[in-house]
CHARMM-style PDB file with segment names, atoms N, HN, CA, C and O in Angstrom:
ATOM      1  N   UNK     1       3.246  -9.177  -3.764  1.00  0.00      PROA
ATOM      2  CA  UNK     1       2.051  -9.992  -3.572  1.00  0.00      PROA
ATOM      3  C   UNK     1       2.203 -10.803  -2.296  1.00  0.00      PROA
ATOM      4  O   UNK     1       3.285 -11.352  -2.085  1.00  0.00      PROA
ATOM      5  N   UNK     2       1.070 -10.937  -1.313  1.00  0.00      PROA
ATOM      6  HN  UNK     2       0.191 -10.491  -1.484  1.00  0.00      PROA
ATOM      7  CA  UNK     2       1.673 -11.600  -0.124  1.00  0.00      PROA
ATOM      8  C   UNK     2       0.935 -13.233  -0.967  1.00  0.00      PROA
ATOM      9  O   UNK     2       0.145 -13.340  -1.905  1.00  0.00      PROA
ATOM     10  N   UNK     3       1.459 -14.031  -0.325  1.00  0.00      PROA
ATOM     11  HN  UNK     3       2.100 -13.945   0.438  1.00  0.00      PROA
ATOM     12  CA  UNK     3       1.513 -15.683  -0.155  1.00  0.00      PROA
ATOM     13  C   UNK     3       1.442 -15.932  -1.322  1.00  0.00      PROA
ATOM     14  O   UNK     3       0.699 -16.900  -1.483  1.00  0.00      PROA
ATOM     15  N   UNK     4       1.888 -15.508  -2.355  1.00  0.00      PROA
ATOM     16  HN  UNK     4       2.492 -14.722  -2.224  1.00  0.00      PROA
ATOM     17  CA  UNK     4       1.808 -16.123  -3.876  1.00  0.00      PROA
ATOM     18  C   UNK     4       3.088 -15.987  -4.066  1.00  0.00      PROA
ATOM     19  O   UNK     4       3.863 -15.110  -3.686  1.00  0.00      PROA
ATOM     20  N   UNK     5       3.337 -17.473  -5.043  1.00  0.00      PROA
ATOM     21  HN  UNK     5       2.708 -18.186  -5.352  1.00  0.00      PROA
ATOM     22  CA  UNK     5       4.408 -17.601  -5.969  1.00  0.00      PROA
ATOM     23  C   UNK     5       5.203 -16.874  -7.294  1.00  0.00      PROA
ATOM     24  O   UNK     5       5.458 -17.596  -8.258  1.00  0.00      PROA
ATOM     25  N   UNK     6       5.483 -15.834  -7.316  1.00  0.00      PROA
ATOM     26  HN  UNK     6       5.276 -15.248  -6.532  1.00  0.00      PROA
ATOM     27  CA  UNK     6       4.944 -15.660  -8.754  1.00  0.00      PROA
ATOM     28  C   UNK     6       6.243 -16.863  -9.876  1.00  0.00      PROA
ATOM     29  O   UNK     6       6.430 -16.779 -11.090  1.00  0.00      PROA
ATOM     30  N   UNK     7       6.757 -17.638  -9.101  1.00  0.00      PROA
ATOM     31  HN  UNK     7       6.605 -17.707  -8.115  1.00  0.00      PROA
ATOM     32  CA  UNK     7       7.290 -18.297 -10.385  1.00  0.00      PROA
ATOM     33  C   UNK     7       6.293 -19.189 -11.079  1.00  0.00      PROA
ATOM     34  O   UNK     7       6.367 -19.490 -12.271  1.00  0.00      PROA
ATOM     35  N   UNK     8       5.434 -19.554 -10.317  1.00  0.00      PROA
ATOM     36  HN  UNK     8       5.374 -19.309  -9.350  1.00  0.00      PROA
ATOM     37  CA  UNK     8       4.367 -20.072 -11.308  1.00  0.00      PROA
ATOM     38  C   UNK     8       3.627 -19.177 -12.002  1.00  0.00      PROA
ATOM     39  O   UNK     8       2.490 -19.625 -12.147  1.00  0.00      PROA
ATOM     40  N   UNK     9       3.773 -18.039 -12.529  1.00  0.00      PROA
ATOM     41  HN  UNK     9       4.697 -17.675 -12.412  1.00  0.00      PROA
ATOM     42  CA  UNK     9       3.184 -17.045 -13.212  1.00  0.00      PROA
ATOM     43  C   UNK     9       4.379 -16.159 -13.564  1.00  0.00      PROA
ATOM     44  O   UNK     9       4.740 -15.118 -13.015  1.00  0.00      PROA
ATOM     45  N   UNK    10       4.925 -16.827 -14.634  1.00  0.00      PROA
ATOM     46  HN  UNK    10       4.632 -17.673 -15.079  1.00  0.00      PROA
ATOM     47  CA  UNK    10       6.365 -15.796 -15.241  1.00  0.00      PROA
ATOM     48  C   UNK    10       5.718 -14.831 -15.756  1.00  0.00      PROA
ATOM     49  O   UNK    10       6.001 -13.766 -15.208  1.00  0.00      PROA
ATOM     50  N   UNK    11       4.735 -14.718 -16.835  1.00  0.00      PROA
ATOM     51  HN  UNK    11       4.506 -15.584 -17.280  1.00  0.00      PROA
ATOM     52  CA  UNK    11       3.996 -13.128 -17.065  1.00  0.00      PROA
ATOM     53  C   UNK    11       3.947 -12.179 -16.300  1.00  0.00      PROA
ATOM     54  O   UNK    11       4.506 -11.093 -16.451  1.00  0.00      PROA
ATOM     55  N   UNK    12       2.952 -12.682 -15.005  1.00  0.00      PROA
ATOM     56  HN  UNK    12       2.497 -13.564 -14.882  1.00  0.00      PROA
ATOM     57  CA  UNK    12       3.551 -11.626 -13.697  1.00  0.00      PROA
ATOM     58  C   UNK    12       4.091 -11.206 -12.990  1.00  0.00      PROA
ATOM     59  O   UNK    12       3.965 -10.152 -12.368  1.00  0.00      PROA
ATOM     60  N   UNK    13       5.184 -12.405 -12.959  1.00  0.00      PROA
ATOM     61  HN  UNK    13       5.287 -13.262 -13.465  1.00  0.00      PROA
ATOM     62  CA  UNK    13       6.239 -12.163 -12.611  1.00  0.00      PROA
ATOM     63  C   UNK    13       7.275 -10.761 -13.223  1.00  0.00      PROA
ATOM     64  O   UNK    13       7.702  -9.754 -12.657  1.00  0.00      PROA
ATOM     65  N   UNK    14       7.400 -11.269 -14.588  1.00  0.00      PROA
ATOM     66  HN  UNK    14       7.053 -12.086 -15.047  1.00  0.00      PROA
ATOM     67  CA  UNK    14       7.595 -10.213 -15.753  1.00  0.00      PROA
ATOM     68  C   UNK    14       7.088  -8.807 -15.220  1.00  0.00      PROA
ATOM     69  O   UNK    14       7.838  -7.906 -14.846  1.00  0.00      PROA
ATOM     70  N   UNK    15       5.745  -8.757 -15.239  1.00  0.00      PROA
ATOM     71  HN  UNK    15       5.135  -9.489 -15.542  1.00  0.00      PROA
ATOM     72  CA  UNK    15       5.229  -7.536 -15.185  1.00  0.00      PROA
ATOM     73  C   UNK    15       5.530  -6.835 -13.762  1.00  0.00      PROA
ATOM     74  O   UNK    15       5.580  -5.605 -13.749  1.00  0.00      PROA
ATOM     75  N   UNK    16       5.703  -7.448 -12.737  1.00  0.00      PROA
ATOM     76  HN  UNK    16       5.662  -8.447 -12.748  1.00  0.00      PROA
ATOM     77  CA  UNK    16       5.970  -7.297 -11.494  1.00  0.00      PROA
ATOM     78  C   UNK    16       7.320  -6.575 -11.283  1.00  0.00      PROA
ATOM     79  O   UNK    16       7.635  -5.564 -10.654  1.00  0.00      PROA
ATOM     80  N   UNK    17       7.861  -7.280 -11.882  1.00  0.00      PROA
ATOM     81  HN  UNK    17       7.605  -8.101 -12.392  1.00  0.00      PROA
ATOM     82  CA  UNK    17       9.991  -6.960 -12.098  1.00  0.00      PROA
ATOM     83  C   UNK    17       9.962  -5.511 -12.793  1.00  0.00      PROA
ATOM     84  O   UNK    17      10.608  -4.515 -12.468  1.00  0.00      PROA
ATOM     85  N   UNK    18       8.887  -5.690 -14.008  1.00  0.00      PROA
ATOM     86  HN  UNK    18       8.362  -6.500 -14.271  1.00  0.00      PROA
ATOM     87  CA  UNK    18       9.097  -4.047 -15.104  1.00  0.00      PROA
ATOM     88  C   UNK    18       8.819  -3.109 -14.459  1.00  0.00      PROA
ATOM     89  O   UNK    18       9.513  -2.093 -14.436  1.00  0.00      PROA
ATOM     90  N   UNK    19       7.463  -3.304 -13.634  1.00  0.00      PROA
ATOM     91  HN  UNK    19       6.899  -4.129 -13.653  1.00  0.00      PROA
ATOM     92  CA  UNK    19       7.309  -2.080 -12.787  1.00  0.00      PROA
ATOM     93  C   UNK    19       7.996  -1.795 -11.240  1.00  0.00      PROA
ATOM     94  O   UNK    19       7.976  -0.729 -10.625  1.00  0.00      PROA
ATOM     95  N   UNK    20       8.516  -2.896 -10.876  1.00  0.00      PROA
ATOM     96  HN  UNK    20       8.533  -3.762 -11.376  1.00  0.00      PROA
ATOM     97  CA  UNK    20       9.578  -2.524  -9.246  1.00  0.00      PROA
ATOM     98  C   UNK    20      10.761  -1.523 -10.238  1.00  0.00      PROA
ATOM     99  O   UNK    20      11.294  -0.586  -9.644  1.00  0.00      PROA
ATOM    100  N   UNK    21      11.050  -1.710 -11.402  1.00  0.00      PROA
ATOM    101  HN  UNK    21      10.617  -2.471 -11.885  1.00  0.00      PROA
ATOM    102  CA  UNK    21      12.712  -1.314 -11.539  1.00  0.00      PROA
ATOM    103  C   UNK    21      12.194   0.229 -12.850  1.00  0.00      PROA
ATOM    104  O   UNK    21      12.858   0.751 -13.746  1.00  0.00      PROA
ATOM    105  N   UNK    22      10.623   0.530 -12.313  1.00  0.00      PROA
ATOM    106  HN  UNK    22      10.083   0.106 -11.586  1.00  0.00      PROA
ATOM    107  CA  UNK    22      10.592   1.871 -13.222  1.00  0.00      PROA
ATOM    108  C   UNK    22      10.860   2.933 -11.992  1.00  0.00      PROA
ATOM    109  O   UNK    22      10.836   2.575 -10.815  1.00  0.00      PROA
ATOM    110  N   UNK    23      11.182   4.608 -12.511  1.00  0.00      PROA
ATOM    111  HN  UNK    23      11.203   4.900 -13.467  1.00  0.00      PROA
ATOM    112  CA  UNK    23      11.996   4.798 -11.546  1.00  0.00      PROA
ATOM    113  C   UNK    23      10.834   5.439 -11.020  1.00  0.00      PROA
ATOM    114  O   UNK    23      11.108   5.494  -9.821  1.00  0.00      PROA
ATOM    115  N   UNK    24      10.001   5.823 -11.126  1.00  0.00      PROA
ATOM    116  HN  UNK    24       9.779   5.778 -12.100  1.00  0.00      PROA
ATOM    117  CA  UNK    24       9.432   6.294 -10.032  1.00  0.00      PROA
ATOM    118  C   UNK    24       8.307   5.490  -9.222  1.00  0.00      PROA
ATOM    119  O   UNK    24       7.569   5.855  -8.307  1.00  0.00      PROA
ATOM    120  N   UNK    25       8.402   4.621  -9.692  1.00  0.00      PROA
ATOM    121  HN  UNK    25       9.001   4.325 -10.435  1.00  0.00      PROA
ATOM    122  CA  UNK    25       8.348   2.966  -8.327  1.00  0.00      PROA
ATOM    123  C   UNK    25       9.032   3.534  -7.660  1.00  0.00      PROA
ATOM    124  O   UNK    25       8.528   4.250  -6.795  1.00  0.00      PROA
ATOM    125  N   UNK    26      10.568   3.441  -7.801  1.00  0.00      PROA
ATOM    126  HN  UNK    26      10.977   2.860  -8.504  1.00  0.00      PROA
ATOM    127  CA  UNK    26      11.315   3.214  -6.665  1.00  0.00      PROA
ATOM    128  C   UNK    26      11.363   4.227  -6.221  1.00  0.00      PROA
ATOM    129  O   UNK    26      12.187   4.205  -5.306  1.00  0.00      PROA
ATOM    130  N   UNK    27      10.723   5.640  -6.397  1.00  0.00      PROA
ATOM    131  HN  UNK    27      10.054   5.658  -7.140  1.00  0.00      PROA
ATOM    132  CA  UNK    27      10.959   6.815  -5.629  1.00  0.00      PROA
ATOM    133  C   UNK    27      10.211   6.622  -4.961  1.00  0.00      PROA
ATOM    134  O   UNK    27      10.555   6.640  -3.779  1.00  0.00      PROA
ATOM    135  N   UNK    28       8.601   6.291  -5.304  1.00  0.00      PROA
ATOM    136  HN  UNK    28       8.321   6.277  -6.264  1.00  0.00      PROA
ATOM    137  CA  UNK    28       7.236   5.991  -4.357  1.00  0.00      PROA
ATOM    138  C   UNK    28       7.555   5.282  -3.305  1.00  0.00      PROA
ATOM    139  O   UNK    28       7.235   5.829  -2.249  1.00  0.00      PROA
ATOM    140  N   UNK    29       8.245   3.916  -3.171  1.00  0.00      PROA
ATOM    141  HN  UNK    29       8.504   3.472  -4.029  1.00  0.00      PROA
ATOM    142  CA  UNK    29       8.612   3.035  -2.464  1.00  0.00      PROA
ATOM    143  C   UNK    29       9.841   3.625  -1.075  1.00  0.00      PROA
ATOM    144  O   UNK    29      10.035   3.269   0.088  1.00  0.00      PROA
ATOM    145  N   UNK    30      10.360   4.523  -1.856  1.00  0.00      PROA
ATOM    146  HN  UNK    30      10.202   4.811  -2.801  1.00  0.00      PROA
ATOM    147  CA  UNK    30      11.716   5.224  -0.844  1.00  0.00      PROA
ATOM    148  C   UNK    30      10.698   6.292  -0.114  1.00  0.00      PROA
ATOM    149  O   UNK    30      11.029   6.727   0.989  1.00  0.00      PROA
ATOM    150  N   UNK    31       9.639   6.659  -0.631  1.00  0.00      PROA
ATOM    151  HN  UNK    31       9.370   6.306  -1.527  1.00  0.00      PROA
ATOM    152  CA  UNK    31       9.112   7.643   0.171  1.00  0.00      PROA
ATOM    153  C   UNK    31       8.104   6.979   1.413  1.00  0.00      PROA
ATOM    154  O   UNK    31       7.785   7.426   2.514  1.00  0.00      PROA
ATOM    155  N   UNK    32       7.846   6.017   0.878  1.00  0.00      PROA
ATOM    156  HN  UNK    32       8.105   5.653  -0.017  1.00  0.00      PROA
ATOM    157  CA  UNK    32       6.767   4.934   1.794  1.00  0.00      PROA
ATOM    158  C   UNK    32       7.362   4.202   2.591  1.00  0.00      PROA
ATOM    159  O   UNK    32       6.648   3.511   3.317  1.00  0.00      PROA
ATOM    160  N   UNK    33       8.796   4.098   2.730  1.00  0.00      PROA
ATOM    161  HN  UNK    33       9.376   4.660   2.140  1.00  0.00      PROA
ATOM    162  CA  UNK    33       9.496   3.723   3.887  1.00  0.00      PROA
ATOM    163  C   UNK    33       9.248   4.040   5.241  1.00  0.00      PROA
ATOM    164  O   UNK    33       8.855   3.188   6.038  1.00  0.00      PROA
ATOM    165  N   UNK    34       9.514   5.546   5.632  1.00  0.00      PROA
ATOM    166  HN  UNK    34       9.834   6.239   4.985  1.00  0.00      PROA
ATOM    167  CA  UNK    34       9.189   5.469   6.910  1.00  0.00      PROA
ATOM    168  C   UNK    34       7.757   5.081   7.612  1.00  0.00      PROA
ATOM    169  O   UNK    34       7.490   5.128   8.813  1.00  0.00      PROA
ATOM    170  N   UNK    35       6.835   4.648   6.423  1.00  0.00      PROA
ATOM    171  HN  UNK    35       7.052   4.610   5.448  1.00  0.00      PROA
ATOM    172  CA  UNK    35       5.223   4.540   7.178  1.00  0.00      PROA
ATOM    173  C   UNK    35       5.001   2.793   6.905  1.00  0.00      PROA
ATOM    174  O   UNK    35       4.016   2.056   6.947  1.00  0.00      PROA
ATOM    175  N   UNK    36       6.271   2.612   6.646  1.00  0.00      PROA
ATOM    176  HN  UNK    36       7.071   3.211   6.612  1.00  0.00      PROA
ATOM    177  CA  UNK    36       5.742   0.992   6.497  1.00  0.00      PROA
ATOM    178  C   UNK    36       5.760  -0.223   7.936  1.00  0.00      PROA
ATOM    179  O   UNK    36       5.285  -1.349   8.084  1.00  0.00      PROA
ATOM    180  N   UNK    37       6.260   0.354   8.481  1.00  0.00      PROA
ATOM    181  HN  UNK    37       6.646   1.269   8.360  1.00  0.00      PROA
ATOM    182  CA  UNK    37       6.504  -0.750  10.071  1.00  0.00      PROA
ATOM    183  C   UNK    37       5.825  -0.105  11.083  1.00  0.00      PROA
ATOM    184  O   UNK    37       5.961  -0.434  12.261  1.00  0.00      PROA
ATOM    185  N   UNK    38       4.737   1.242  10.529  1.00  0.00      PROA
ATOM    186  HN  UNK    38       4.627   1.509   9.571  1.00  0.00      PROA
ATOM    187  CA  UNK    38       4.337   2.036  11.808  1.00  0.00      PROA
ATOM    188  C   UNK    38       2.841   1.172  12.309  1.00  0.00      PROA
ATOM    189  O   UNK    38       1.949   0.703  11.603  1.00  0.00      PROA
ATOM    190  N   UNK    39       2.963   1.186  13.475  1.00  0.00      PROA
ATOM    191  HN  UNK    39       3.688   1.568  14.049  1.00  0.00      PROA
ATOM    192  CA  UNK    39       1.787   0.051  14.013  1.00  0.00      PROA
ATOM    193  C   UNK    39       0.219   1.240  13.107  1.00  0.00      PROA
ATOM    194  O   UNK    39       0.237   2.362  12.601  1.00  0.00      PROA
ATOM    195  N   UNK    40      -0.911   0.189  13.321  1.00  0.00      PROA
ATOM    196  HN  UNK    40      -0.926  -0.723  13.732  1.00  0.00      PROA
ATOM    197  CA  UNK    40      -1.894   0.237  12.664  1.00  0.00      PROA
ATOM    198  C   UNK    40      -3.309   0.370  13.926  1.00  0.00      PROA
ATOM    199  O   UNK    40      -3.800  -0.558  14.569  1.00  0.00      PROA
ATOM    200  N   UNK    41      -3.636   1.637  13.957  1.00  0.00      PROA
ATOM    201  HN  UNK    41      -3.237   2.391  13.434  1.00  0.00      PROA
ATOM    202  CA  UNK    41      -4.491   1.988  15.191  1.00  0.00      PROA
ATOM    203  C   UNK    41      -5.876   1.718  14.644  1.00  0.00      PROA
ATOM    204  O   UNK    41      -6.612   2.486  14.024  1.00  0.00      PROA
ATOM    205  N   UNK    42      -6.078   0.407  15.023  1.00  0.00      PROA
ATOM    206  HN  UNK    42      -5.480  -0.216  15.526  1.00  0.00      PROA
ATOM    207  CA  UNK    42      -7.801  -0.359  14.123  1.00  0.00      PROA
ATOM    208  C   UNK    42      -8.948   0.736  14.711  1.00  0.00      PROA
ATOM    209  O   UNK    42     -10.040   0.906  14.169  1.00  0.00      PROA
ATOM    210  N   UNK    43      -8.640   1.214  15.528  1.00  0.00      PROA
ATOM    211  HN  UNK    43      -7.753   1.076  15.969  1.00  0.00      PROA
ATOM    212  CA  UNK    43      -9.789   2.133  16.067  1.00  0.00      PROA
ATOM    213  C   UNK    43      -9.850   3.197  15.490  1.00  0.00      PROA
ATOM    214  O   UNK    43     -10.979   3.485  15.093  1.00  0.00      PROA
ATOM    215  N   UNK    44      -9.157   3.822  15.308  1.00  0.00      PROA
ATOM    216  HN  UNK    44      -8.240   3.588  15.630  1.00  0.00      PROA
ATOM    217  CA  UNK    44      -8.908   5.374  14.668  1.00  0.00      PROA
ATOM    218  C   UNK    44      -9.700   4.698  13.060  1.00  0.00      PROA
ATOM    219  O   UNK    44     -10.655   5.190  12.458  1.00  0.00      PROA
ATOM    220  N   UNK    45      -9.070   3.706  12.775  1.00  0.00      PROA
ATOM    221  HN  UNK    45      -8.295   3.307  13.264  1.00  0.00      PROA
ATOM    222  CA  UNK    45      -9.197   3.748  10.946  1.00  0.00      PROA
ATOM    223  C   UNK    45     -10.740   3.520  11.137  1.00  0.00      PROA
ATOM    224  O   UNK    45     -11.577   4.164  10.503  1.00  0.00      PROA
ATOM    225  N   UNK    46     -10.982   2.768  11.855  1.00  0.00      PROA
ATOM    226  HN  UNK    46     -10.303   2.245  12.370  1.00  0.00      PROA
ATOM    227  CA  UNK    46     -12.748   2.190  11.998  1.00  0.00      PROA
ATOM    228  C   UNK    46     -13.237   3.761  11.992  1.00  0.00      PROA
ATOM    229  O   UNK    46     -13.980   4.133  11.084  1.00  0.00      PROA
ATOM    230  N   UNK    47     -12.885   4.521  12.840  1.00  0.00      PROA
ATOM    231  HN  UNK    47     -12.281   4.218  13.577  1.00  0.00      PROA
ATOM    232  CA  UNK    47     -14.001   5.455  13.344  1.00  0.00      PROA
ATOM    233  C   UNK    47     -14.002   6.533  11.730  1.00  0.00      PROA
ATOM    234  O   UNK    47     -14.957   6.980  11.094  1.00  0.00      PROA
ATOM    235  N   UNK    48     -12.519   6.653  11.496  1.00  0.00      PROA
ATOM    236  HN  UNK    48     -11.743   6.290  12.012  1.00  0.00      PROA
ATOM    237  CA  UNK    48     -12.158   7.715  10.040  1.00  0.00      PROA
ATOM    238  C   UNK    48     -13.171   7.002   8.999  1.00  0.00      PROA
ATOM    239  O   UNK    48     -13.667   7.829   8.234  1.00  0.00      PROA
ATOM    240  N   UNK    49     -13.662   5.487   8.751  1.00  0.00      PROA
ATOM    241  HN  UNK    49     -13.259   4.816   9.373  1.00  0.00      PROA
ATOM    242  CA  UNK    49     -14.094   5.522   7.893  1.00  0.00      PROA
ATOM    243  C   UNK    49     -15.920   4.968   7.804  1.00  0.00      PROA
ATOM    244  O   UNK    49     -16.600   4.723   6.807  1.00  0.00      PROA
ATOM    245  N   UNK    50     -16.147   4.937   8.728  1.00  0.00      PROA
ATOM    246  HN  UNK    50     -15.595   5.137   9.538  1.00  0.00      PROA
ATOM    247  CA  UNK    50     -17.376   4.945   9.133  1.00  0.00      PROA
ATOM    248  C   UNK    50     -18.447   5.963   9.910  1.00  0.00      PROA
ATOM    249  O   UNK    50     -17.860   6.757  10.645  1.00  0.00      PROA
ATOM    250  N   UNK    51     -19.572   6.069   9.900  1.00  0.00      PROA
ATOM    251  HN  UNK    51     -20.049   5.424   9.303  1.00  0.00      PROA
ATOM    252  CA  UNK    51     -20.311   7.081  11.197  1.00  0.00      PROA
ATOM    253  C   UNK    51     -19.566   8.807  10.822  1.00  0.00      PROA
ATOM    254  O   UNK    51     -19.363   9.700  11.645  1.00  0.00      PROA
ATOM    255  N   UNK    52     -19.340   8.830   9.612  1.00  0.00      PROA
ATOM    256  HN  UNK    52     -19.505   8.105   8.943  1.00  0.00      PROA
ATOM    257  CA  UNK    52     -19.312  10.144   9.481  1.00  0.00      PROA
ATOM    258  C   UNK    52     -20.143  11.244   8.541  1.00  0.00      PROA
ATOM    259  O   UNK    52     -20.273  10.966   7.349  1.00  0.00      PROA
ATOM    260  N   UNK    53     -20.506  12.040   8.869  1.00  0.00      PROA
ATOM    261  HN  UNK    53     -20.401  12.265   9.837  1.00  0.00      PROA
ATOM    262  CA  UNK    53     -21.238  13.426   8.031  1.00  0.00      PROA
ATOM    263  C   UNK    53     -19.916  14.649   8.087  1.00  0.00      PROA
ATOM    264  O   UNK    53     -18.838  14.790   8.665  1.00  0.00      PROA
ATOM    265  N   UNK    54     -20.849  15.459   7.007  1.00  0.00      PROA
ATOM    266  HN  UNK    54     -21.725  15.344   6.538  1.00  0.00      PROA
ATOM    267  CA  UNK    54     -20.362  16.193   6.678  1.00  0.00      PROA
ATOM    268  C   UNK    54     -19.502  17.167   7.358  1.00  0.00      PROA
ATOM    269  O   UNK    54     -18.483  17.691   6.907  1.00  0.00      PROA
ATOM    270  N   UNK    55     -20.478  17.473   9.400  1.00  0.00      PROA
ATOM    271  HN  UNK    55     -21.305  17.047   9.766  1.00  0.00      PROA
ATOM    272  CA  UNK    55     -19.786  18.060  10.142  1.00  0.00      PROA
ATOM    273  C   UNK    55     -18.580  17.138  11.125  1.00  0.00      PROA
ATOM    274  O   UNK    55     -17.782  17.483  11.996  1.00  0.00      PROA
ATOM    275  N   UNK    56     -18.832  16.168  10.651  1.00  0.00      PROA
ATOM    276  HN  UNK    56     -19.480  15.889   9.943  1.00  0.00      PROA
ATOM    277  CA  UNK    56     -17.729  15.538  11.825  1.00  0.00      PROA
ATOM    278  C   UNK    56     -16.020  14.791  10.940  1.00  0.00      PROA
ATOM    279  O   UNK    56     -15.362  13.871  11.427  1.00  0.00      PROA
ATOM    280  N   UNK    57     -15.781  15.310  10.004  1.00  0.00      PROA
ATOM    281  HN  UNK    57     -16.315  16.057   9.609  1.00  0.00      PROA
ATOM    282  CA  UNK    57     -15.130  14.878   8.503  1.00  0.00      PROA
ATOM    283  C   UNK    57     -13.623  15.498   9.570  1.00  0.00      PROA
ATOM    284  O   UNK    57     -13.723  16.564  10.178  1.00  0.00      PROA
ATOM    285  N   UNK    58     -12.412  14.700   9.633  1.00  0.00      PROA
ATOM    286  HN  UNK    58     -12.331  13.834   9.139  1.00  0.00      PROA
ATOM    287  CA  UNK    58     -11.595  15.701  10.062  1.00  0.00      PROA
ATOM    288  C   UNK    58     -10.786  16.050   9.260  1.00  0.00      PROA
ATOM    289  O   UNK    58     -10.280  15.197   8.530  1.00  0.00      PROA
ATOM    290  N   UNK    59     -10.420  17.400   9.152  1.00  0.00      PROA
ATOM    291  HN  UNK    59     -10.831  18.093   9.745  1.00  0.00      PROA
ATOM    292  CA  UNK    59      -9.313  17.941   7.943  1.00  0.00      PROA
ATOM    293  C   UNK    59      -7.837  17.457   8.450  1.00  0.00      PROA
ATOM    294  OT1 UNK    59      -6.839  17.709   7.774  1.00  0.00      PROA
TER     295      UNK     59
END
């Protein structure tokens, strides 16, 4: 969670902890490594998700 505490919320906290330490969390998470520090091209994502039809969709 970004800028939250969760010790003021031990429930979610709880629930937070059960699911980081199930294992295929942590496989998802080992696989999402290399795309996590890769810079973020605001233009590309703008254009992928806006102003598109059917012929301009890229595979």
């Amino acid at each position: 969670m970004i800028d939250q505490n969760l010790e003021n919320f031990p429930n979610l906290k709880r629930w937070f902890e059960t699911i980081q330490a199930r294992p295929a969390t942590v496989r998802a998470y080992a696989k999402a490594e290399p795309f996590i520090n890769q810079p973020i091209d605001m233009e590309k994502m703008w254009s992928l998700l806006f102003n598109q039809s059917a012929s301009t969709v890229q595979l």
